[in-house]
Residue frames as qw, qx, qy, qz and C-alpha x, y, z in Angstrom:
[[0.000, 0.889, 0.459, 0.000, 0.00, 0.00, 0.00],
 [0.379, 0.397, 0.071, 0.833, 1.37, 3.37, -0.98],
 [0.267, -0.597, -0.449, 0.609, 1.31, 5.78, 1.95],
 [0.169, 0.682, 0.515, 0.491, -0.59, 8.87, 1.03],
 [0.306, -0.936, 0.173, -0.025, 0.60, 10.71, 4.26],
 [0.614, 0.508, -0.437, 0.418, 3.76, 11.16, 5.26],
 [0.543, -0.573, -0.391, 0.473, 5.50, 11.43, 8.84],
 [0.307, 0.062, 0.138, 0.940, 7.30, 14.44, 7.78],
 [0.103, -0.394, -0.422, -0.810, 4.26, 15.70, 6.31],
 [0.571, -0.607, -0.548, 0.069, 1.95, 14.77, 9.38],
 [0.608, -0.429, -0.283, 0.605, 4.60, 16.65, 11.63],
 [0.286, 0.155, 0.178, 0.929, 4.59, 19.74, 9.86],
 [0.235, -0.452, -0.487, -0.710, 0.99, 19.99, 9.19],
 [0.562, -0.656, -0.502, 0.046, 0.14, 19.30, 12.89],
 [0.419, -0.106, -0.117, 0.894, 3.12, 22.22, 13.73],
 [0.075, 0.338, 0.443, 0.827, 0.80, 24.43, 12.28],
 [0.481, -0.446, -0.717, -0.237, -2.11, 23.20, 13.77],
 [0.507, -0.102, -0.600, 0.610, -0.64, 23.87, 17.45],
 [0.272, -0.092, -0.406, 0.868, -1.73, 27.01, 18.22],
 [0.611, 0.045, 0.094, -0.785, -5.40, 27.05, 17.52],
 [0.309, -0.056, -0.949, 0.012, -5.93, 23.27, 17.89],
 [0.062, 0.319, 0.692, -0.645, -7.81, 23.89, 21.09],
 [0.068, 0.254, -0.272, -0.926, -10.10, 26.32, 19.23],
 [0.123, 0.364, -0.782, -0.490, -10.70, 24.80, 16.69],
 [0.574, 0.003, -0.795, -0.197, -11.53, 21.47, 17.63],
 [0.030, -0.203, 0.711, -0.672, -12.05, 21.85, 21.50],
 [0.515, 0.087, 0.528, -0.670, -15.93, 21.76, 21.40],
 [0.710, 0.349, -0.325, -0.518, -17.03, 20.42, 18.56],
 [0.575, 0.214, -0.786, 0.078, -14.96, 16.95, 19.66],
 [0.159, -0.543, 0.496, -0.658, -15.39, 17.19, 22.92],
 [0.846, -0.116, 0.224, -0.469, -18.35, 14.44, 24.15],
 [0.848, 0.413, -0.331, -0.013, -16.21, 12.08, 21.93],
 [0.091, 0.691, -0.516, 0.497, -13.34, 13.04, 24.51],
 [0.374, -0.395, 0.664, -0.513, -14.72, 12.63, 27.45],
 [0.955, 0.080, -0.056, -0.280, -16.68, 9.16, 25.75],
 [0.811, 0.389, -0.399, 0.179, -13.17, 7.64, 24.84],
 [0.061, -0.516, 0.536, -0.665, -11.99, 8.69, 28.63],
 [0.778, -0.173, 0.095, -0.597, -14.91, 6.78, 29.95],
 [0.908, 0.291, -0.205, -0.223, -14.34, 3.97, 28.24],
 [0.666, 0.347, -0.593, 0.289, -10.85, 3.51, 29.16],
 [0.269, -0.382, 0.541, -0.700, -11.56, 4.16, 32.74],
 [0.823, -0.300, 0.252, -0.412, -13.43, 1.42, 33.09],
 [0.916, 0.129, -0.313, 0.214, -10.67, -0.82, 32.48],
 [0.768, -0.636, -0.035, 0.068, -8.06, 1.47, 33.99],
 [0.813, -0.400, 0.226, 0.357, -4.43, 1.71, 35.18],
 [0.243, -0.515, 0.273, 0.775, -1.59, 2.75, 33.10],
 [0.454, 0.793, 0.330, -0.237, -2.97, 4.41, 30.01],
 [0.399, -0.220, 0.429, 0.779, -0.96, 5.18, 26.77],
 [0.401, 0.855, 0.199, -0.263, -3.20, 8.32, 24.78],
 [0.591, 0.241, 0.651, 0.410, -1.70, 7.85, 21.59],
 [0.010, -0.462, -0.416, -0.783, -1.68, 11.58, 19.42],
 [0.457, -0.386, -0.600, 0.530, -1.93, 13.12, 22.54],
 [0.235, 0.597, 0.144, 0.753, -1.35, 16.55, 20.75],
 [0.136, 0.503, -0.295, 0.801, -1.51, 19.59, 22.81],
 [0.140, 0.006, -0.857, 0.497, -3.20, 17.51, 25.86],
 [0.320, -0.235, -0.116, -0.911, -6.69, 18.54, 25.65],
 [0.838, -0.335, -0.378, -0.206, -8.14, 15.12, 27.02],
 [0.489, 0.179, -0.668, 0.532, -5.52, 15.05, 29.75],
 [0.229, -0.164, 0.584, -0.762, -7.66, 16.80, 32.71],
 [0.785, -0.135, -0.169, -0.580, -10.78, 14.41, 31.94],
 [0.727, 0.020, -0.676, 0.122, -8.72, 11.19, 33.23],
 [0.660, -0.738, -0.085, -0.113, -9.29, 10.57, 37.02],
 [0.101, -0.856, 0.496, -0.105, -6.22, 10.65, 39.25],
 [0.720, -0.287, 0.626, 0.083, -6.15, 7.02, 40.10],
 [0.847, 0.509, 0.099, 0.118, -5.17, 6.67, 36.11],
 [0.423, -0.621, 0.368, 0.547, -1.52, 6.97, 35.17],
 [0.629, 0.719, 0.199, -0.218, -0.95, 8.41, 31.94],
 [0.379, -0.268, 0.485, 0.741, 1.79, 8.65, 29.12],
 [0.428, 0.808, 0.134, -0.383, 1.12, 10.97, 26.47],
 [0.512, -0.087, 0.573, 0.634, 2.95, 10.67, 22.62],
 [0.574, 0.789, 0.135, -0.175, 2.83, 12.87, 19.27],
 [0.629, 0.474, 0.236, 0.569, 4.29, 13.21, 16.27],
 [0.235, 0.855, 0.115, 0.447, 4.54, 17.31, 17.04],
 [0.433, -0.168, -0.462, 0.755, 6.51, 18.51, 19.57],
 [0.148, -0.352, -0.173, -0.908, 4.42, 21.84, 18.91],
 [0.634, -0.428, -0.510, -0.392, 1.60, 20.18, 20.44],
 [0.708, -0.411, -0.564, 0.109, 3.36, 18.73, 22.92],
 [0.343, 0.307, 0.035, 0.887, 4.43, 22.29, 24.27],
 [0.430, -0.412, -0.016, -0.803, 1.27, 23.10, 25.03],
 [0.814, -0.249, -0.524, -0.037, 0.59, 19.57, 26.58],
 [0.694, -0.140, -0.588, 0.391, 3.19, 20.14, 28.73],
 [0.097, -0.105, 0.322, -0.936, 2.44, 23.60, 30.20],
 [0.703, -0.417, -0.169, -0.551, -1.49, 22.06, 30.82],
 [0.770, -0.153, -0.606, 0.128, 0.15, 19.48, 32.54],
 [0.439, -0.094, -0.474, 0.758, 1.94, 21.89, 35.14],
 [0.178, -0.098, 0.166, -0.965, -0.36, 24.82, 35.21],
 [0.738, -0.268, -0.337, -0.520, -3.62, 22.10, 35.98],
 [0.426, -0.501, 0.614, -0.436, -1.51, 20.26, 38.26],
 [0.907, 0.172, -0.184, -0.338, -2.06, 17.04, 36.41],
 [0.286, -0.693, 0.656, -0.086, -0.02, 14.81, 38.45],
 [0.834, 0.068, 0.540, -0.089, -1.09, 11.40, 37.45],
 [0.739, 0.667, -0.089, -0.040, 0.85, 12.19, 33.85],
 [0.836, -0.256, 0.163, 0.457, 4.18, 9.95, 33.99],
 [0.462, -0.151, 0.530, 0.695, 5.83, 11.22, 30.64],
 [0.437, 0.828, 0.256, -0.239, 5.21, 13.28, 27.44],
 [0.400, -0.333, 0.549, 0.654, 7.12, 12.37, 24.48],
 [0.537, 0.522, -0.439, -0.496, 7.76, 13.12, 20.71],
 [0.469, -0.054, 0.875, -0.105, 6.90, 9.38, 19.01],
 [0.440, 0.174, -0.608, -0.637, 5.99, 8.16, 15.70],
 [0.826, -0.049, 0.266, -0.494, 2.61, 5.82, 16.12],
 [0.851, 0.399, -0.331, -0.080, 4.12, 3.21, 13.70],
 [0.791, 0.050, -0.537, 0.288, 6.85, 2.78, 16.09],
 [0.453, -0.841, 0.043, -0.291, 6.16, 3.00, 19.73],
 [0.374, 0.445, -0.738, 0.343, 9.61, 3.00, 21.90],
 [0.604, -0.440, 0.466, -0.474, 7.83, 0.56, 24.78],
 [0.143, -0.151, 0.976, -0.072, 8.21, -2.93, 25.67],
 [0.477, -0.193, -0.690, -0.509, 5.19, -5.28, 25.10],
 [0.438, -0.473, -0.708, 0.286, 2.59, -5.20, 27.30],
 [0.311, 0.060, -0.370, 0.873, 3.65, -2.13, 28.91],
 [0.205, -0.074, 0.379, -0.899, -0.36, -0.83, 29.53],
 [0.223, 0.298, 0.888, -0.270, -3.46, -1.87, 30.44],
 [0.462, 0.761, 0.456, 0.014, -5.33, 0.29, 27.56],
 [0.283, -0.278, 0.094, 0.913, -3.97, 2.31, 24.97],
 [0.198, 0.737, 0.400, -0.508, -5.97, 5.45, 23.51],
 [0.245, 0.053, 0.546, 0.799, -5.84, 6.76, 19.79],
 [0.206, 0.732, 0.512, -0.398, -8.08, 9.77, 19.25],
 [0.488, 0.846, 0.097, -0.191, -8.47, 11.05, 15.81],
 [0.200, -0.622, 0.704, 0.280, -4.93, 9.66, 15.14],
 [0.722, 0.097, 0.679, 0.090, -5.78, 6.27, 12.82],
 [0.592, 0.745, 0.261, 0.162, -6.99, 8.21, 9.72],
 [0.016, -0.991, -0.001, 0.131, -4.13, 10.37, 10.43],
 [0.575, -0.511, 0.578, 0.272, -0.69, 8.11, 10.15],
 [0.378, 0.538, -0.575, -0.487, 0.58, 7.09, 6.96],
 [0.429, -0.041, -0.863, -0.265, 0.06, 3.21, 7.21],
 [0.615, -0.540, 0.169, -0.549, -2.79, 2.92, 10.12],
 [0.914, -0.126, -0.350, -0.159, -2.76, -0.83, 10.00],
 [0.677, 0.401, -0.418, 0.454, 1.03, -0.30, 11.39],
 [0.206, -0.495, 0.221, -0.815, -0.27, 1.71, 13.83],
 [0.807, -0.217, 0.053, -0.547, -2.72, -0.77, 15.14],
 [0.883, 0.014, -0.418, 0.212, -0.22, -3.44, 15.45],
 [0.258, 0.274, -0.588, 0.716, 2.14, -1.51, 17.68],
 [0.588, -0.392, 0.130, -0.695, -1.39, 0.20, 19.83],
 [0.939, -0.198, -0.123, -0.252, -2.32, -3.97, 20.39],
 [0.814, 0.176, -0.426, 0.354, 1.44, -5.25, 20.99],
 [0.262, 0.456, -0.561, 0.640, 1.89, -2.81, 23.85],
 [0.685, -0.197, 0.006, -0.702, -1.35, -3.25, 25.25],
 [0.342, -0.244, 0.829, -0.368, -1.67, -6.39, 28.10],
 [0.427, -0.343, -0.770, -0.328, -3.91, -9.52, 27.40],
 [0.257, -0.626, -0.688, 0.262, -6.87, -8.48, 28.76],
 [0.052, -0.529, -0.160, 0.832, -6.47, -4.67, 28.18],
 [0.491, 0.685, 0.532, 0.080, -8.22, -2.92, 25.27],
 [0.314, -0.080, 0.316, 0.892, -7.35, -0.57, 22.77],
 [0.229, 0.708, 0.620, -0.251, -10.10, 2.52, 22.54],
 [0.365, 0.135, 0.438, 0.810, -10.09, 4.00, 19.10],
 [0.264, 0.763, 0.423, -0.411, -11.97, 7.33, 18.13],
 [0.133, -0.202, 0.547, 0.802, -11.92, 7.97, 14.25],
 [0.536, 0.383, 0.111, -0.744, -13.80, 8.79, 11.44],
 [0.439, 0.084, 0.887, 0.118, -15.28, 6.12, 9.72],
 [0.153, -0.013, -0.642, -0.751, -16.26, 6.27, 5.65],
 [0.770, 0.208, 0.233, -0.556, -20.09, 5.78, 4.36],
 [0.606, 0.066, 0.789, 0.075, -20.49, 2.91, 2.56],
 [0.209, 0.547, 0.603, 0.542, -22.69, 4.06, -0.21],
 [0.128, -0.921, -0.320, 0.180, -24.61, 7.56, -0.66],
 [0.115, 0.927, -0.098, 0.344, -24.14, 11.20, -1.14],
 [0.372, -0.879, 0.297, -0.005, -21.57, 11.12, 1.93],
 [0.799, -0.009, 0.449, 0.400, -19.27, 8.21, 0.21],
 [0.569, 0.552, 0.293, 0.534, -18.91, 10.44, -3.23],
 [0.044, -0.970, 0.225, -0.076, -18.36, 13.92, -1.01],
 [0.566, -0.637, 0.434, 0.293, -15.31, 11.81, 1.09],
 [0.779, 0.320, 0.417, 0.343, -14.01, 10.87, -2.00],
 [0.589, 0.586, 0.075, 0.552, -13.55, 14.08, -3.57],
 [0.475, -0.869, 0.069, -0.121, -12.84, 15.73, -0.07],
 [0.971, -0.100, -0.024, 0.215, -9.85, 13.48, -0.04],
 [0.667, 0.327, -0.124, 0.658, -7.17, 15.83, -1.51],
 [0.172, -0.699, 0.151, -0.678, -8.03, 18.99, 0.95],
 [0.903, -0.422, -0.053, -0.053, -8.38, 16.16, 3.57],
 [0.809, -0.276, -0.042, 0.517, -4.67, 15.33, 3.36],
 [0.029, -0.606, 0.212, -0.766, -3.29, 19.20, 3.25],
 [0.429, -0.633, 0.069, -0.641, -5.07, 19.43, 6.34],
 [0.075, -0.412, 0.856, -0.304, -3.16, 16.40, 7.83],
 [0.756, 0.002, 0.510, -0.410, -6.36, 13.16, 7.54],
 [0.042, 0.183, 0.823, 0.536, -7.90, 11.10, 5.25],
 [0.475, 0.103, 0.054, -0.872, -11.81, 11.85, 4.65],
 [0.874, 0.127, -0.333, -0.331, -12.28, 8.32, 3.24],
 [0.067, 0.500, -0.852, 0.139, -11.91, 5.64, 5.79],
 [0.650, -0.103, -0.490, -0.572, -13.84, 2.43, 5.43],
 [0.643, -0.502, 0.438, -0.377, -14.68, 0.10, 8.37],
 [0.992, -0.074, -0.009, 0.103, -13.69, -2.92, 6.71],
 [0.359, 0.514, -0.570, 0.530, -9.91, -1.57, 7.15],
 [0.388, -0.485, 0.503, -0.602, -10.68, -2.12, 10.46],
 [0.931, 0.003, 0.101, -0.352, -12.47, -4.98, 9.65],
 [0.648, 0.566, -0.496, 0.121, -9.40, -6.55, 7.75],
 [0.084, -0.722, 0.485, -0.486, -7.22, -5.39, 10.30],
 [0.629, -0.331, 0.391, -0.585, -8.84, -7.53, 12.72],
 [0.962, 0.191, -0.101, -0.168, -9.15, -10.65, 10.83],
 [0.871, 0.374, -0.245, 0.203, -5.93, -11.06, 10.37],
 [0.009, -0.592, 0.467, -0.657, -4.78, -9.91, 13.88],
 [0.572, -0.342, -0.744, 0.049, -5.78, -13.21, 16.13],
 [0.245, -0.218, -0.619, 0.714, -4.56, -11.67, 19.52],
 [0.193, -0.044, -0.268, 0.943, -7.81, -9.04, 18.85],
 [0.068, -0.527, -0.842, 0.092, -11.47, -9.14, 19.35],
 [0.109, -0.467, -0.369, -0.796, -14.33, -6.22, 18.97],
 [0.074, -0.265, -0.685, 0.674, -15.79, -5.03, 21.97],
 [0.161, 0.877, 0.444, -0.090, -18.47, -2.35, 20.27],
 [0.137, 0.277, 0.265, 0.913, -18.56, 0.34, 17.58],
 [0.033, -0.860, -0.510, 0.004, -21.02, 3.01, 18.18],
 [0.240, 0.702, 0.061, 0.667, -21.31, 6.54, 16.49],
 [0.352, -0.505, -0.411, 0.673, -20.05, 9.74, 18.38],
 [0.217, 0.972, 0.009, -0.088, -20.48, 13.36, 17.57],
 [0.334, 0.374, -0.051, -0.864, -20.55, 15.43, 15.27],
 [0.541, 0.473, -0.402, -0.568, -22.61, 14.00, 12.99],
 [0.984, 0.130, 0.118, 0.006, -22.17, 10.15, 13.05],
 [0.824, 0.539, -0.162, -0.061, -19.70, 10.39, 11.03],
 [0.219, -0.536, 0.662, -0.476, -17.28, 9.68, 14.24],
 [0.815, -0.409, -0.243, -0.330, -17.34, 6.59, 16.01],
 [0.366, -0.593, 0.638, -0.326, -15.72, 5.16, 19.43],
 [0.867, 0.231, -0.421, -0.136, -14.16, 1.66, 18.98],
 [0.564, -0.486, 0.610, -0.270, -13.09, -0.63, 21.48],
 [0.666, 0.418, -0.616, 0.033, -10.62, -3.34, 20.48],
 [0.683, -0.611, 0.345, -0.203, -9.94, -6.11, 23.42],
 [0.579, 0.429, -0.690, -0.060, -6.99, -8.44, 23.20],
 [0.788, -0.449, 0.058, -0.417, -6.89, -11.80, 24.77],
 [0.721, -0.086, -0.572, 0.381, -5.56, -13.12, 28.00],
 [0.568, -0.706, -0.422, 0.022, -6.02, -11.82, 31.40],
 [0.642, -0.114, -0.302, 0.696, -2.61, -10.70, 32.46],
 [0.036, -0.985, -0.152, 0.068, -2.13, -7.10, 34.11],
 [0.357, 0.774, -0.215, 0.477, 0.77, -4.81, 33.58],
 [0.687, -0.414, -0.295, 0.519, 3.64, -5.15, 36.21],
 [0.043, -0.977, -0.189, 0.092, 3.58, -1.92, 37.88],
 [0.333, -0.774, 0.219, 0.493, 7.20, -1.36, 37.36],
 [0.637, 0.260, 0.488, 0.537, 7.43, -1.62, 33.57],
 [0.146, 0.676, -0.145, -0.708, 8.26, 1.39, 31.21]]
């Protein structure tokens, strides 16, 4: 498959982004936020938020979570790290620069990892979704928020020709669920928990990926 982003290009375009990110994208995403926060709270424990950018989901996680935050921008993470100190957000271990395609942790290493609006956003996803499930514990889950394609219909032929202003702006616009669907098949250790739409529009949804075997994360791994 011929990557249609780039990292380079990703990192630049999200440089940009940095300083009206919040803005932007603060309310209009929000409920999705605090849905994909939920969700991993009810598993728990050490958390890896995946495209962490400039930390905007970082005060919705309770204290008893422990977090690590990663992006591609450092821009982002800039701002991440001055919410972390000027909210007082003690329960955040680390905040690094990190390319999704190749995370620098050990297997296993948390008990759920988070990817918000980061799948459609990497140059190979599927690559993405192998590292997200290999660091991630048996028994922990991986809780995805992305936009998912139409199938058929007026909103299949807009994402289509939306596509090239889509990547400028650092996405895709066309992503189908059976890439996910694929994905999965051909990924044993990983198992569907539930799709269901978020805002705006549907055209969001919150995915929850479980992988199996029971084990928990020893508390001293990095």
């Amino acid at each position: 498959m011929v990557a249609e982003l780039s990292r380079e290009k990703v990192a630049k375009t999200y440089a940009r982004w940095a300083p009206i990110y919040d803005k932007v994208f603060g309310t209009v995403f929000e409920q999705a936020r605090r849905a994909a926060v939920e969700a991993s709270e009810q598993v728990g424990g050490r958390i890896l938020e995946v495209g962490v950018g400039t930390g905007i989901s970082l005060p919705y996680y309770s204290s008893a979570c422990r977090i690590v935050g990663i992006d591609i921008s450092e821009e982002m993470l800039d701002i991440a790290r001055h919410r972390v100190i000027t909210d007082g957000l003690g329960n955040v271990e680390r905040l690094a620069v990190m390319d999704a395609e190749e995370l620098e942790f050990a297997d296993s290493s948390f008990d759920v990892v988070v990817a918000q609006y980061v799948v459609n956003t990497v140059p190979n996803p599927e690559l993405a979704l192998d590292e997200f499930l290999r660091v991630v514990r048996p028994g922990g889950e991986l809780i995805i928020v992305n936009r998912v394609g139409a199938d058929m219909g007026s909103r299949r032929a807009f994402e289509h020709l939306f596509q090239p202003v889509a990547q400028r702006l650092g996405w895709r616009s066309k992503f189908p669920w059976d890439r996910f669907e694929r994905w999965a098949a051909r990924s044993p250790a990983a198992h569907l928990i539930e799709r269901r739409p978020v805002p705006p529009l549907g055209h969001f949804s919150l995915i929850r990926f479980g992988k199996h075997g029971m084990s928990r994360v020893e508390p001293n791994r990095q």
